[in-house]
NUMIMI-920349 format. One record per residue (C-alpha): x, z, y; residue in three letters. Coordinates in steps of 0.2 Angstrom, whole numbers. Example, Ala and Ser with C-alpha at 12.3 -4.5 7.8 and 13.67 -1.06 7.14 Angstrom:
REM NUMIMI-920349
c1  c3  c2  r
62  39  -22  ALA
68  36  -5  SER
REM end
This chain:
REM NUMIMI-920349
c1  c3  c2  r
69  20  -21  UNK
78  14  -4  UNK
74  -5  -11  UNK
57  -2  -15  UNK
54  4  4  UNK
64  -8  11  UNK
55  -22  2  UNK
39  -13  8  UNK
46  -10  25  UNK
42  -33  27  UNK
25  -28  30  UNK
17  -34  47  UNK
12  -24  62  UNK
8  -23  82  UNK
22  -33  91  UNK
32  -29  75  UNK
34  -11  83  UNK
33  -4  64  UNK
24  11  68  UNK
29  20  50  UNK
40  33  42  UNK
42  39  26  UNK
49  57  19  UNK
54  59  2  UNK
55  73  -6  UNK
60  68  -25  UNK
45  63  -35  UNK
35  56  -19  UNK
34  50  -1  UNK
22  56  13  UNK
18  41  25  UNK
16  45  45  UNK
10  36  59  UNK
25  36  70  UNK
20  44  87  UNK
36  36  96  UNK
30  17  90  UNK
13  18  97  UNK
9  5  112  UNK
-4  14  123  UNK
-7  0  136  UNK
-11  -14  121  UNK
-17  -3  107  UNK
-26  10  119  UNK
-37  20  105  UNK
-22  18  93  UNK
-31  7  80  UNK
-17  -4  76  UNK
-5  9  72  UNK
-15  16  59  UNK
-21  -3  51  UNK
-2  -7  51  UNK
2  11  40  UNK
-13  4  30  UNK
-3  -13  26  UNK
13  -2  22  UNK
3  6  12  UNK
-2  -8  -1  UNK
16  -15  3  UNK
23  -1  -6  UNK
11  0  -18  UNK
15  -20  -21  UNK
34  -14  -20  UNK
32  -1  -32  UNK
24  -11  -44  UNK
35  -24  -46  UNK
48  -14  -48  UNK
39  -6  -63  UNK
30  10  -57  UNK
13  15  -58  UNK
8  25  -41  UNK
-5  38  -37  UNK
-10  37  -19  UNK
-19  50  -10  UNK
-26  46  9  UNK
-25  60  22  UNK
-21  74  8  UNK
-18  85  22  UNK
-33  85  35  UNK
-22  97  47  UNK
-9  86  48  UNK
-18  71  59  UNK
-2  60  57  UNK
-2  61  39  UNK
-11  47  33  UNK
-6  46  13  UNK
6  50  0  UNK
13  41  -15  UNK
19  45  -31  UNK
27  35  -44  UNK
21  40  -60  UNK
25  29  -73  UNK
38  18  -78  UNK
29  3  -88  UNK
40  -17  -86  UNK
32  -28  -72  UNK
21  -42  -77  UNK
20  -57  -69  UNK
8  -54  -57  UNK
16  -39  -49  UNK
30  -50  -49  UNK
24  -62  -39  UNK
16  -53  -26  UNK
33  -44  -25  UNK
39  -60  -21  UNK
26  -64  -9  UNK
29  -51  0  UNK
46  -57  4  UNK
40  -72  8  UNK
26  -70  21  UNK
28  -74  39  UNK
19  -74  54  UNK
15  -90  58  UNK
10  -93  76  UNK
12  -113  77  UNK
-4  -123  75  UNK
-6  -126  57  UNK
-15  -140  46  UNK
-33  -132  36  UNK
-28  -124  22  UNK
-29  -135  6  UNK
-42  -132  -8  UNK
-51  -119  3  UNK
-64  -119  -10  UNK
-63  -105  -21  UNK
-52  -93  -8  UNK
-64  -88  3  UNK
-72  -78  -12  UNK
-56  -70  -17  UNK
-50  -64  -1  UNK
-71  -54  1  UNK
-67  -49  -17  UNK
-48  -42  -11  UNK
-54  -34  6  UNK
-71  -28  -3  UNK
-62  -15  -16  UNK
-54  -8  2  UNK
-72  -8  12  UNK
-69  -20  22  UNK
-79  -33  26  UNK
-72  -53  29  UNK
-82  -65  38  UNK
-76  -86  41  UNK
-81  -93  57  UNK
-86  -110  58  UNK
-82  -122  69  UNK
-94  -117  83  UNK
-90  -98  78  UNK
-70  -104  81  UNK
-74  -112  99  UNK
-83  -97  104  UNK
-68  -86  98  UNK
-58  -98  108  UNK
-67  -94  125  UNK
-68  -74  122  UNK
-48  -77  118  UNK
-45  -86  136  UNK
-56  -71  143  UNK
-46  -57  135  UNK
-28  -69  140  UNK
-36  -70  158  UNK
-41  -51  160  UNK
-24  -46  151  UNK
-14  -53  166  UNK
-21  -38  179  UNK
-14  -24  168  UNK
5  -21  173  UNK
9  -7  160  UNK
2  -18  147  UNK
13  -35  155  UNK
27  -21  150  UNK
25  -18  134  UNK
25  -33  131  UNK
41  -37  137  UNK
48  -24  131  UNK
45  -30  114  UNK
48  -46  116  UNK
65  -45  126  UNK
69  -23  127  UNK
84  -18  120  UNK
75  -13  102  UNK
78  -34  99  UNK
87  -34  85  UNK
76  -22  74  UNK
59  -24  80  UNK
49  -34  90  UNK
43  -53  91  UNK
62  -63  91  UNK
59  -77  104  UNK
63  -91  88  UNK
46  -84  83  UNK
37  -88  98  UNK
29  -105  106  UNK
37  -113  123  UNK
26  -112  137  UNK
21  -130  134  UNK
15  -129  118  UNK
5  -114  120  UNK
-10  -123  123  UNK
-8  -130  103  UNK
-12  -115  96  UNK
-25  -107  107  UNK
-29  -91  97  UNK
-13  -86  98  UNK
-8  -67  112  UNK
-1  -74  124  UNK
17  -69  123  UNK
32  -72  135  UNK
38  -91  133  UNK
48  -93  118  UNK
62  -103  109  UNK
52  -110  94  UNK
52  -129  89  UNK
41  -141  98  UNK
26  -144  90  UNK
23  -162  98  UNK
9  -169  107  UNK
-8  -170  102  UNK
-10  -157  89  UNK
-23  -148  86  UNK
-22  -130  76  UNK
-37  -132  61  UNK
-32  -116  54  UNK
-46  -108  46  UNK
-52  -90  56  UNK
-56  -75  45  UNK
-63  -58  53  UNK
-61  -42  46  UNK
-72  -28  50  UNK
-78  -10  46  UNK
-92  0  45  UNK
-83  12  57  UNK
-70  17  66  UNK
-62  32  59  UNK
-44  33  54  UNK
-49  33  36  UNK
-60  16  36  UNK
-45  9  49  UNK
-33  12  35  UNK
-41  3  22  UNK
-45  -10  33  UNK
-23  -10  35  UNK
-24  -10  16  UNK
-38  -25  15  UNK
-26  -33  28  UNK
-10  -34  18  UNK
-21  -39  1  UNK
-27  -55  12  UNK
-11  -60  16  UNK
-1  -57  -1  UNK
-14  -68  -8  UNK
-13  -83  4  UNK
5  -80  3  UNK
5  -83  -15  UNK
-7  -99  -12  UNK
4  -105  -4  UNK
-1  -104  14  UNK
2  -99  32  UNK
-6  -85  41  UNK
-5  -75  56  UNK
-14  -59  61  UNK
-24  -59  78  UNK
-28  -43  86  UNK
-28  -48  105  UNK
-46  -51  106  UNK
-52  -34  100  UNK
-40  -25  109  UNK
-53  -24  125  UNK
-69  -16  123  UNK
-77  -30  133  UNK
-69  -44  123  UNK
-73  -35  104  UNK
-90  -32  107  UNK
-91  -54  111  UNK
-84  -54  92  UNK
-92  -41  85  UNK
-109  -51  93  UNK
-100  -67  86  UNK
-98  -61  69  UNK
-113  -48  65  UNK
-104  -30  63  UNK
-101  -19  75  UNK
-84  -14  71  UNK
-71  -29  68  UNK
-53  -24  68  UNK
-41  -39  66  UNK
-43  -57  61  UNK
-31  -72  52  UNK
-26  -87  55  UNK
-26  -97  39  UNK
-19  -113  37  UNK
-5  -124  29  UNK
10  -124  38  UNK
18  -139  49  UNK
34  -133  54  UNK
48  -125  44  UNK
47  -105  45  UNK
57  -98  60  UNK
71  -85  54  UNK
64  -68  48  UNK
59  -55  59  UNK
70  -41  60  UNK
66  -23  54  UNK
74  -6  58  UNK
85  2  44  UNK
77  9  29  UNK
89  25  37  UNK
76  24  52  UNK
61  23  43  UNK
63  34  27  UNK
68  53  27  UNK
73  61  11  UNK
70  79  10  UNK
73  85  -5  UNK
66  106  -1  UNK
47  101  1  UNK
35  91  -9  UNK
22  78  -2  UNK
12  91  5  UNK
23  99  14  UNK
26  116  6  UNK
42  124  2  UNK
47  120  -19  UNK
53  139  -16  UNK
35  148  -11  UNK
28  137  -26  UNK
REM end
């Protein structure tokens, strides 16, 4: 059970702040936003914290089955309990088959990838696959074209502009790129462009300056920029966007390419409404980066101790009643 979170524990999330815990109890695990990990100045109507529990969601649902479990997974089962936004249950043991397998692996695997990249390779077919993934989760997925991608490009500069008059959120940045949480959180400067080549990969937050291999001159990122969006903005369609999320970047994992989440731009009311012009729906959450790589992937991220994240209580069941007044 520790091995399974911990796998599950890879998944992505807002400055790698892993706003998450889990509590066992014995047969299941209850899933909470953690309060503590919430970023109030950058994520200001908590968005991201709830999409980030929705990717740890399918990560341990990924985690369990390639381990060999079939889960049952109830969203908010408490509706008093705000915090509480689903449990799982193993159910039954069955042997993994190769695709559970290989999303297990992918899982691993995936990286943020905040260097320019190259256009993702047979691009064909995938487009259709990731609207089929983030479809079964509600969520919609729109591609921007090239115009579509210079015009995400100038909202981006706007939102990179604006962002540099807001002091607590000029903190919070730091802080998770240079507070003494390093180690177990946060964005590692290795994983981070040097002030020069910054201007390589344009769509990319604008972090502090960081440590991470020069890119060279003249290159031009030509990822591919995909748009996930809802019909709303409650914490149930923001959790299945999380879960839509994770699906998109197992799959490109297992094809074989880079991706990296961007959220920066629909962080500000102004500069989300500019997407959600740009793309057609009036609620887009987080978009992708998708590309093929051009530089060796930069040492994994850290992540807190499964001892951090997971609580097992062994006296109450998912739903939080005492096994005694059963």
């Amino acid at each position: 059970m520790r091995a399974v979170f911990e796998r599950a524990a890879r998944a992505p999330s807002l400055h790698n702040s892993q706003p998450w815990r889990w509590r066992w109890d014995g047969s299941g695990a209850a899933l909470y936003v953690d309060t503590q990990r919430m970023l109030p100045a950058t994520d200001m109507f908590n968005r991201e914290a709830i999409l980030g529990c929705g990717v740890m969601l399918h990560h341990a649902d990924i985690a369990w089955a390639a381990a060999g479990w079939d889960t049952l997974v109830s969203r908010f089962p408490d509706p008093t309990v705000r915090a509480h936004v689903a449990s799982l249950e193993p159910r039954h043991p069955h042997a993994p088959s190769e695709p559970e397998q290989l999303l297990g692996r992918a899982v691993e695997a995936r990286y943020s990838d905040r260097m320019p990249m190259d256009p993702p390779p047979e691009w064909a077919t995938t487009p259709q696959v990731l609207e089929f993934l983030a479809g079964r989760s509600h969520t919609n997925v729109t591609f921007l074209d090239e115009n579509g991608a210079g015009e995400l490009r100038r909202i981006s500069e706007l939102t990179a502009r604006l962002r540099r008059y807001d002091p607590q959120y000029g903190s919070e940045l730091t802080w998770w790129t240079a507070g003494p949480d390093q180690g177990n959180a946060g964005v590692p400067a290795a994983a981070r462009l040097s002030a020069a080549d910054r201007g390589h990969a344009p769509l990319g937050r604008e972090f502090p300056a960081g440590t991470a291999e020069p890119v060279g001159e003249d290159v031009d990122d030509e990822a591919r920029i995909a748009v996930l969006s809802t019909e709303g903005d409650s914490a149930a369609a923001l959790l299945d966007c999380g879960y839509a999320l994770s699906a998109v970047l197992v799959e490109c994992t297992v094809q074989g390419l880079s991706t990296c989440t961007v959220s920066h731009v629909v962080e500000l009311p102004s500069s989300r409404a500019l997407v959600a012009d740009l793309v057609g729906h009036p609620h887009p959450q987080v978009l992708v980066r998708i590309g093929a790589a051009r530089t060796p992937p930069p040492p994994r991220t850290p992540r807190r101790p499964i001892d951090s994240i997971l609580e097992v209580d062994t006296s109450r069941d998912v739903s939080g009643v005492h096994r005694q007044d059963q």
